[in-house]
N, C-alpha and C positions, 0 to 999 in steps of 0.2 A: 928891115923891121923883122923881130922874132915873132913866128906864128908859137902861141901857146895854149893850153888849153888843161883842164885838169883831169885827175885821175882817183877817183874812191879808193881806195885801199880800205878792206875788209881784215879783218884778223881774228882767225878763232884759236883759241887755245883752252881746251878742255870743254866745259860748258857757258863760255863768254866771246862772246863776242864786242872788238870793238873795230872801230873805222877811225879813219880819218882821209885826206886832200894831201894829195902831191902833186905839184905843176909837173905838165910836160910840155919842155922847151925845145923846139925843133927834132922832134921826134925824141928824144932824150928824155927822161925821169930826173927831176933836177936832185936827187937821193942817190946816193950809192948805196952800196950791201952794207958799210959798215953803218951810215945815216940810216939805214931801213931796222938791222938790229938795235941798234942805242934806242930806236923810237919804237918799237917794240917791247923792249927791257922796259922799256919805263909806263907804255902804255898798261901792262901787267903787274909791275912792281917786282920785276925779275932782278936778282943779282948782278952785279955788270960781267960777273965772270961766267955767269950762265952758257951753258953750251943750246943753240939751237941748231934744228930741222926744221926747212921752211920749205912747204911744198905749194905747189897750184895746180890746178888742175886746167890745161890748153885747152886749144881750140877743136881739139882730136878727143879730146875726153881723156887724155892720159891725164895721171898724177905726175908732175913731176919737179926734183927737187932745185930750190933756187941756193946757186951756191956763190956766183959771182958775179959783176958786174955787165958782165956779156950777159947772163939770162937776165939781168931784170930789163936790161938792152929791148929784149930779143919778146921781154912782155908787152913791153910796149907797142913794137911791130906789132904784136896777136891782137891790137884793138882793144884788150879786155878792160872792161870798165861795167862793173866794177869788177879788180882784182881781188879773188877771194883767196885767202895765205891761212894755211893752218901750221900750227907751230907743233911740236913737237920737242921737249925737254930732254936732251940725252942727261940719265939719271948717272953714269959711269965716269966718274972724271977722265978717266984714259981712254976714253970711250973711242967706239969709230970716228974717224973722222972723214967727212964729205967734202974731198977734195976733186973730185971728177970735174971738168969743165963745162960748158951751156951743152944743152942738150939731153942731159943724160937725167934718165925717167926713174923713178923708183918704184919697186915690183908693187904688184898690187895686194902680193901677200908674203909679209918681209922674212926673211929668215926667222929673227925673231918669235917669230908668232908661230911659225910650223912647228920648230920643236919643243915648244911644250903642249901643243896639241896631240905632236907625237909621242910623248911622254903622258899623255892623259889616255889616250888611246891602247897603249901599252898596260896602266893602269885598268884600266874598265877593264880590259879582256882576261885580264888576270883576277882580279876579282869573279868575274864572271865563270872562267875555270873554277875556282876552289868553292862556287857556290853551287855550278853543275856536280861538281867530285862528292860536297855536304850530302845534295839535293838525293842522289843516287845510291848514299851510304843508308840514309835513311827513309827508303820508299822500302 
């Protein structure tokens, strides 16, 4: 006889959140990646050609990305119930793509985000130059 037993699944994407129940069957997710995106795509009314990013956050407190069927494997193991999944839209059709195998974390502050910070940062200082140079021409 199969021991079974079920699983919350949480999904946030942007400012919504939705759930649903996935069986797990002998330690197994009865869902693969590809069944976990299609039920995703539809839960949001996503394009079927949508590209996602599906992250979680372990037992360690990292984020980290779910890419293939060994990590939803491997959530399972981690007990989490409920599984909270934040989605992520790649806007780029040729975009990255998140081929890494189970295990592998994503930074906690993405490339992405550093360089236009750094590019704002660049910005200010320079403004801030030509308003000390103003400031100084006319004291």
């Amino acid at each position: 006889m199969e021991a079974s037993s079920t699983m919350v699944i949480k999904v946030k994407y942007g400012d919504m959140l939705r759930r649903f129940n996935a069986e797990i069957v002998e330690e197994d997710l009865n869902l693969s990646m590809d069944g976990l995106r299609k039920k995703i795509l539809s839960l949001f009314s996503l394009a079927p050609d949508t590209q996602l990013m599906l992250t979680y956050i372990d037992e360690d407190g990292d984020v980290v990305t779910l890419v293939d069927n060994d990590d939803l494997h491997y959530v399972v193991k981690q007990a989490l119930n409920p599984l909270r999944i934040t989605i992520k839209v790649n806007a780029e059709k040729n975009g990255r793509q998140y081929n890494h195998s189970s295990g592998s974390s994503t930074p906690l502050r993405s490339p992405g985000v550093q360089q236009p910070l750094q590019n704002l940062n660049t910005g200010v200082s320079e403004l801030l130059r030509q308003y000390q140079s103003l400031y100084v021409k006319h004291s």
